[in-house]
C-alpha positions as CSV (number, residue, x, y, z in Angstrom):
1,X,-10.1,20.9,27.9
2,X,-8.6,22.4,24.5
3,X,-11.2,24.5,23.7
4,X,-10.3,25.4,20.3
5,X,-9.2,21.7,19.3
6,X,-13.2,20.9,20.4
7,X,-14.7,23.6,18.5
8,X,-12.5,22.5,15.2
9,X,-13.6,19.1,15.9
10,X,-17.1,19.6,16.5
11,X,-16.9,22.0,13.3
12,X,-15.7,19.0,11.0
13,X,-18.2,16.2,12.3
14,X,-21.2,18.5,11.8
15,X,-19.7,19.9,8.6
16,X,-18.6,16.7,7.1
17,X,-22.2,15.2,7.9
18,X,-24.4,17.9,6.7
19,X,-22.0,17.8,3.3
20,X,-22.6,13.7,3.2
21,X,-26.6,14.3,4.0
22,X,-26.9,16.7,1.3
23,X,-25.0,14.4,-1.5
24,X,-27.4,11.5,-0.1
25,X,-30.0,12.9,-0.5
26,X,-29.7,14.3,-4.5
27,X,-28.1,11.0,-5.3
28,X,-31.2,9.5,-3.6
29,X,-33.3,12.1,-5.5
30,X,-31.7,12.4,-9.1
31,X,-30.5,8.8,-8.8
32,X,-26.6,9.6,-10.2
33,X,-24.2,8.4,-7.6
34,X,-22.1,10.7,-5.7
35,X,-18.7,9.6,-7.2
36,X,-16.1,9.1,-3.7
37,X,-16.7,12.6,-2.7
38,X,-20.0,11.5,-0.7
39,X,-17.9,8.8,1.3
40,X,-14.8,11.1,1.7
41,X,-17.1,13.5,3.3
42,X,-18.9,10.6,5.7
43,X,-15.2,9.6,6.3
44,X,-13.8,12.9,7.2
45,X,-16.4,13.2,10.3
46,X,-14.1,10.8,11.7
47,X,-11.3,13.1,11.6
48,X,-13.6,15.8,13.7
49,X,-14.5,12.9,16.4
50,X,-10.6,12.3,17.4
51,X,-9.9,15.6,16.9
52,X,-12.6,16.0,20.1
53,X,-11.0,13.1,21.7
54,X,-7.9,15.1,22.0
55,X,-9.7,18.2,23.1
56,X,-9.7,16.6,26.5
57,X,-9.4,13.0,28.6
58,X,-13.2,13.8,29.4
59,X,-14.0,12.9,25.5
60,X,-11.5,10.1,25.6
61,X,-13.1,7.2,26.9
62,X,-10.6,4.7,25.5
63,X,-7.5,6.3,27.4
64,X,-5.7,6.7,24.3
65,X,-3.0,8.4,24.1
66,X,-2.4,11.9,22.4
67,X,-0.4,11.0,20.3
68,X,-1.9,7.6,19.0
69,X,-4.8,9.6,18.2
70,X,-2.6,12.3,16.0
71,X,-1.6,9.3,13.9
72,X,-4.9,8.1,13.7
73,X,-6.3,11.3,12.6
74,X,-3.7,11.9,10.1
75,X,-4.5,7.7,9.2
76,X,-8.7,9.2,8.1
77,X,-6.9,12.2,6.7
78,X,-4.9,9.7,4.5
79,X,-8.0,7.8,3.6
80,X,-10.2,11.0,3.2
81,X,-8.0,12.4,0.4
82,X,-7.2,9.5,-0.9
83,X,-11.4,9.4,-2.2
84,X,-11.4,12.9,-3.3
85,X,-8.2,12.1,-5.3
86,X,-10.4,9.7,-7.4
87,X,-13.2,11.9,-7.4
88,X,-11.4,14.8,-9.3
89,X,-9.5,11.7,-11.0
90,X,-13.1,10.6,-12.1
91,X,-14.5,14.3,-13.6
92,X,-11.2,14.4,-15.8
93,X,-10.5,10.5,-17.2
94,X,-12.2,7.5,-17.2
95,X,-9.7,5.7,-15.6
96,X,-7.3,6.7,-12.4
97,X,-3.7,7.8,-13.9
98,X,-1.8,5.2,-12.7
99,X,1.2,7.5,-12.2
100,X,-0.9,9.8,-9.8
101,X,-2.4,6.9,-8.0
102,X,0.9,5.0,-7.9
103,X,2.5,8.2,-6.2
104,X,-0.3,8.9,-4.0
105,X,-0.3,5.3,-2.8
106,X,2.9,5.1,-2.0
107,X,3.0,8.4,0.1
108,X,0.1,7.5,1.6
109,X,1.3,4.3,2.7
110,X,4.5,5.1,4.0
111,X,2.8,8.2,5.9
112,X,0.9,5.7,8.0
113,X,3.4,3.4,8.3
114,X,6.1,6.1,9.4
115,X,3.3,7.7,11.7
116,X,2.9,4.5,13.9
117,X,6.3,3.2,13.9
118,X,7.8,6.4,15.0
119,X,5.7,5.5,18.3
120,X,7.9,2.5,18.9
121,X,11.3,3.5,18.1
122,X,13.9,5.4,20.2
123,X,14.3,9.1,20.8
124,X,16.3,9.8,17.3
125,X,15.0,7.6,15.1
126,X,11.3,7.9,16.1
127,X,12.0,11.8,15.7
128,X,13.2,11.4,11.7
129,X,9.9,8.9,11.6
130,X,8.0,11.2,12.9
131,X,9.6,13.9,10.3
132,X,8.8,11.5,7.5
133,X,5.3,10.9,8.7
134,X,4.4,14.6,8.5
135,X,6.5,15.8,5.4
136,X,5.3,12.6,4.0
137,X,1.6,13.7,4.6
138,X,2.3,16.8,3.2
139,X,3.5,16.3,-0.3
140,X,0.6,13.5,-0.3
141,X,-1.8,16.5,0.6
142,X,-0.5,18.7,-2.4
143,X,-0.6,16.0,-4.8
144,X,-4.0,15.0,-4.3
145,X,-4.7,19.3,-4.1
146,X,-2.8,20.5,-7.0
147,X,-4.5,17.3,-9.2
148,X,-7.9,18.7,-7.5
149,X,-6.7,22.3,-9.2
150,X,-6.2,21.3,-12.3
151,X,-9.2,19.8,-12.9
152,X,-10.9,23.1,-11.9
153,X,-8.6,25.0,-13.6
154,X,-9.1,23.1,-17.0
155,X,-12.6,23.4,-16.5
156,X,-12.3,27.0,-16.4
157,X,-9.9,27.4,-19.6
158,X,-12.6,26.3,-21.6
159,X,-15.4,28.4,-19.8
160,X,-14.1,30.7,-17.7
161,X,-16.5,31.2,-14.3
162,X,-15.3,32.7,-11.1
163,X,-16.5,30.0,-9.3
164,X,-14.0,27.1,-10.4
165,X,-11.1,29.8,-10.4
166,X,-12.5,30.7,-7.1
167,X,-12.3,26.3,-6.5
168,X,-8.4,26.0,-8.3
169,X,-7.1,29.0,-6.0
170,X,-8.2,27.7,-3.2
171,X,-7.0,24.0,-3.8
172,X,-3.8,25.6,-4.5
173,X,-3.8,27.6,-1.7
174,X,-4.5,24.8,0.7
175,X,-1.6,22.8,-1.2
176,X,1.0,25.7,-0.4
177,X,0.3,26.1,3.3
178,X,1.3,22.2,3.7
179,X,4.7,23.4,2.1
180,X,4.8,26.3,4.6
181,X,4.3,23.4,7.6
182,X,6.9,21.1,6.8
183,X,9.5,24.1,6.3
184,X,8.1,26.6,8.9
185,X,7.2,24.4,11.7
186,X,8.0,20.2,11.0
187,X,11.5,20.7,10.0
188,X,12.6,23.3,12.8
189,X,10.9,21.5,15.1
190,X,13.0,18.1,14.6
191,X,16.3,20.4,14.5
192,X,15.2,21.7,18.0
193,X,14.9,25.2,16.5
194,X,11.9,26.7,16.2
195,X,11.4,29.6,13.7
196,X,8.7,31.0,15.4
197,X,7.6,31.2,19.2
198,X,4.9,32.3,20.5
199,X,2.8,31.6,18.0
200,X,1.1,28.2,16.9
201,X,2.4,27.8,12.9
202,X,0.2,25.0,12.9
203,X,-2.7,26.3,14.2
204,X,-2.7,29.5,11.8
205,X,-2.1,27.1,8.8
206,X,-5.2,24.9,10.2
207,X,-7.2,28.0,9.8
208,X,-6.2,28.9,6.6
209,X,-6.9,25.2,5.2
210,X,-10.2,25.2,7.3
211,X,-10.8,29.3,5.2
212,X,-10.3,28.1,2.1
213,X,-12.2,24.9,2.2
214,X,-15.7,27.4,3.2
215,X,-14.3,29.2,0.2
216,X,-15.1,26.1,-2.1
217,X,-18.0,25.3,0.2
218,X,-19.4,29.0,-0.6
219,X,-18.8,28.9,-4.6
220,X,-20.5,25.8,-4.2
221,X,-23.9,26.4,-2.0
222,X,-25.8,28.4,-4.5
223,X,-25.3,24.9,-6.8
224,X,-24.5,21.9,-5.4
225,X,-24.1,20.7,-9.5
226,X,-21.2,23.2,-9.9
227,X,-18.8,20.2,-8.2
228,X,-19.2,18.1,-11.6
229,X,-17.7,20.7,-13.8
230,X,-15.7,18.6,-16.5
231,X,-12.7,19.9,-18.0
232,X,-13.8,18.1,-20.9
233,X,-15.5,19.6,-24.2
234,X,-19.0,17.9,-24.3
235,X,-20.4,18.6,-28.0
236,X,-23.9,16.7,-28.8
237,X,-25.5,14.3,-26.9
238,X,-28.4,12.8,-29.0
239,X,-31.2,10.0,-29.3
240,X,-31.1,7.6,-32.3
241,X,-33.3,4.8,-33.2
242,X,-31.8,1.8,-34.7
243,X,-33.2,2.6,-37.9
244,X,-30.9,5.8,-38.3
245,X,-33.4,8.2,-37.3
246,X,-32.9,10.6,-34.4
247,X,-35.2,11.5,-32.0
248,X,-33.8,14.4,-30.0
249,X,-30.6,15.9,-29.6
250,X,-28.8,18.1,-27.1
251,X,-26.1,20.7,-28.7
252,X,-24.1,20.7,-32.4
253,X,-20.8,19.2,-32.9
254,X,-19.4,22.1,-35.1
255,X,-17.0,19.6,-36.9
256,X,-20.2,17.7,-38.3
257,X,-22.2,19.7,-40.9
258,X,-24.6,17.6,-41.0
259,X,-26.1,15.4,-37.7
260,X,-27.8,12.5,-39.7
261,X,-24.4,11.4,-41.2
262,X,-23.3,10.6,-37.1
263,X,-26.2,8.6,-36.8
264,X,-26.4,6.7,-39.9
265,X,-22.3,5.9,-39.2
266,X,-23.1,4.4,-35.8
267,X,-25.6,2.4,-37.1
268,X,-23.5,1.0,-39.7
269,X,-20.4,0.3,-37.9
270,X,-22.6,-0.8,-34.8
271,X,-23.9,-3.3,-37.5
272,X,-20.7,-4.2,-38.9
273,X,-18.6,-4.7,-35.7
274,X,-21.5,-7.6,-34.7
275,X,-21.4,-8.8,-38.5
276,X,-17.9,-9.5,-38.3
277,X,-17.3,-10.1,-34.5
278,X,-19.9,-12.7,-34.3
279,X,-20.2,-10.7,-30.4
280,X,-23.3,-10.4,-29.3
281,X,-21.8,-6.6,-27.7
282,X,-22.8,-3.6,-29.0
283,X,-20.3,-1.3,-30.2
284,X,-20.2,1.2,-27.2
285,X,-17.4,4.1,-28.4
286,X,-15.4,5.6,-31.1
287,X,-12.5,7.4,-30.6
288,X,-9.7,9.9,-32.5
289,X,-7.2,12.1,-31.5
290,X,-9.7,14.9,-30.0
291,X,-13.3,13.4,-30.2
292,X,-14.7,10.5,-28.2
293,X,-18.2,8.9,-29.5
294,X,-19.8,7.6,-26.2
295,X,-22.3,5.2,-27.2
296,X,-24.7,3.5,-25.0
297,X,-27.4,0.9,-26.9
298,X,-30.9,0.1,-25.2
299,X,-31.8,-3.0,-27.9
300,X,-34.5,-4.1,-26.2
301,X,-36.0,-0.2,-27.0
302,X,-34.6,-0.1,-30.1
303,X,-32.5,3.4,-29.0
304,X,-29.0,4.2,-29.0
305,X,-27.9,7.3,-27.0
306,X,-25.0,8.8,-28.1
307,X,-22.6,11.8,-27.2
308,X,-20.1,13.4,-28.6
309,X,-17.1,14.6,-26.2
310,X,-13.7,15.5,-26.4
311,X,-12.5,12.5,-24.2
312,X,-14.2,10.0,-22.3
313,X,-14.5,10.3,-17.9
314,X,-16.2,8.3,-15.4
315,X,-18.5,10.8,-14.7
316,X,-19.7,11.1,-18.6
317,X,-20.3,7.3,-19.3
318,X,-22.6,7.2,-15.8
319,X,-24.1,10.5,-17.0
320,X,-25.0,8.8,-20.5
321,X,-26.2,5.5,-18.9
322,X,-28.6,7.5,-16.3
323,X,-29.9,9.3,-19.3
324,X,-30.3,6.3,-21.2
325,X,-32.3,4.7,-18.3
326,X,-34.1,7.9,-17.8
327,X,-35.2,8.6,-21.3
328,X,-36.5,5.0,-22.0
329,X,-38.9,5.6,-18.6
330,X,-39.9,8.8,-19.9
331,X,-40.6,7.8,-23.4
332,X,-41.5,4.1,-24.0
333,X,-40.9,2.1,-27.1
334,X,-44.3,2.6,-28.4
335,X,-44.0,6.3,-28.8
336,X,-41.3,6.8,-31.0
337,X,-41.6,7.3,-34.9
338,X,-39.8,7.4,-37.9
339,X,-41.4,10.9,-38.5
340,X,-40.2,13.0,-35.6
341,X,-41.9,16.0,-34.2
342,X,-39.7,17.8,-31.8
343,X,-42.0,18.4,-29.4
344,X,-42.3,15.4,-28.9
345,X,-39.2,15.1,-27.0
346,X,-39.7,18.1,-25.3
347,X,-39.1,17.6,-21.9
348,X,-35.9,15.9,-22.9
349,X,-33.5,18.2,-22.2
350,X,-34.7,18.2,-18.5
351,X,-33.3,14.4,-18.3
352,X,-29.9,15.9,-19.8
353,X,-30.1,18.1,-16.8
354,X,-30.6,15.8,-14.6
355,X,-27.9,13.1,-16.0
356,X,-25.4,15.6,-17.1
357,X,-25.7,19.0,-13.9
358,X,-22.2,20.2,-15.2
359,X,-24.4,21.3,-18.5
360,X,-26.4,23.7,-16.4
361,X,-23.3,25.6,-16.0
362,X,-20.9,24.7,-19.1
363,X,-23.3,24.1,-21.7
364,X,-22.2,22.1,-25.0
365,X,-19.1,23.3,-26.7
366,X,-19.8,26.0,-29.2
């Protein structure tokens, strides 16, 4: 039995399933959905199960063969990175860049592809296959990496914290030692010339990836929260009856002097766009060159929630609709007033918490 390939895999089932119970259970609790990262996670215990199968045949009850399951590894490894691609996809735009996602596709696809074929073909060319199947993997690996970096990196442009510099450094770091692989160990190997003997490339590199993931797992414990850190400005987020009046508000768009003219605007033009559109839609954003109005409308409370960001993600339009649904449970219809008295809203800000956890750690643009 390979001892060390058991430990490793043991490591990354018990790892990847703690990670995945923990997300379960504050998306259970908070009731915001775990964007991807909770079923990359759940996914990547699969990696740690055939990476025990090939510890040893005593784990391998199927009789598969070693290197069937290194292709099927690699094939979860594909899959797993391929969901934390559109989670840091989902903290930075509302929609996947179709460029990134085209590329990542495509590498992804041919890696598999290359991987299993390279099992059927002769000597030679299932040698350059199997080249291809592992450089392929590796530039998929840093694009999906260095996109996870720059998110973090962003973030922590506009607020600078150890913590998502600790995050970028790390996801670059992991991104390099795939580079190393391909050109220290992948590409001599095929020539028949190894660079280095006597010691296992791979195997250091393994550990370094393996390092600098607890290094994001550790700037993470303390606050689970810290993994939604936008690099995106968020400037108000507010609470506006239909009437024009707010209720509560989170934060100060510096660019508006004064709040009420916001409200009273997205009243009008939410009245106008039905007017004129005969829809029976609500006008649900505004948008210029560096400010996005997110606007989510609960008619049947008479409410409209609003925030003010410099662009629109996935992760801020779910964060506004939980606070939406949140807020109308907290304070019913019957409680609200043209004549506001702040406190009471109070408790408010603990629902913004709650929707929007990146705020706990990058508050509202000053």
């Amino acid at each position: 039995m390979d001892l060390g390939l058991f430990i490793v895999g043991l490591g990354l089932i018990t790892g990847f399933l703690l990670i995945t119970m923990v997300f379960g259970i504050r998306e259970r609790k908070t009731r915001r959905k775990v964007y991807f990262i909770k079923e990359a996670t759940a996914l990547g215990s699969l990696t740690g199960i055939t990476n025990v199968a090939l510890s040893g045949p005593e784990f391998n009850p199927l009789g598969l063969a070693s290197d069937l399951i290194l292709r099927i590894t690699l094939s979860f490894w594909v899959l797993t990175f391929a969901l934390m691609g559109l989670f840091f996809m989902a903290l930075r735009q509302e929609f996947p860049d179709w460029r990134v996602a085209s590329l990542v596709t495509f590498l992804g696809t041919t890696t598999i592809i290359c991987g299993f074929a390279s099992l059927s073909q002769p000597a030679l060319e299932g040698n350059i296959l199997a080249l291809v199947w592992k450089a392929g993997f590796a530039l998929y690996s840093i694009v999906v990496f260095l996109h996870g970096a720059r998110v973090f990196h962003e973030a922590n442009q506009r607020q600078a914290d150890r913590r998502s510099a600790v995050i970028a450094l790390s996801l670059v770091t992991i991104s390099i030692s795939y580079v190393i692989n391909v050109v220290l160990y992948d590409v001599p190997n095929f020539q028949g010339t190894p660079l280095l003997t006597g010691l296992s490339v791979e195997m250091v590199l393994d550990l370094l990836r393996i390092s600098m993931m607890l290094m994001i797992v550790i700037a993470l414990i303390t606050d689970i929260e810290y993994m939604y850190r936008l690099p995106v400005d968020v400037y108000s987020i507010s609470v506006i009856r239909d009437s024009g009046v707010y209720l509560y508000s989170y934060g100060h768009d510096p660019d508006v002097s004064d709040p009420g003219l916001l409200s009273s605007a997205i009243c009008a033009m939410s009245l106008f766009m039905k007017e004129t559109s005969k829809s029976a839609s609500s006008l649900r954003r505004v948008s210029t060159s560096n400010r996005a109005i997110l606007i989510e409308p609960r008619e049947d409370e008479g409410v409209i929630f609003v925030a003010v960001v410099e662009r629109a993600t996935l992760v801020l339009l779910r964060s506004l609709q939980l606070f939406a649904d949140q807020f109308v449970q907290r304070y019913p219809r019957e409680t609200y007033s043209d004549i506001v008295n702040p406190e009471d809203y109070a408790d408010a800000s603990q629902l913004v918490y709650t929707a929007f956890p990146f705020l706990k750690r990058c508050d509202v643009a000053e």
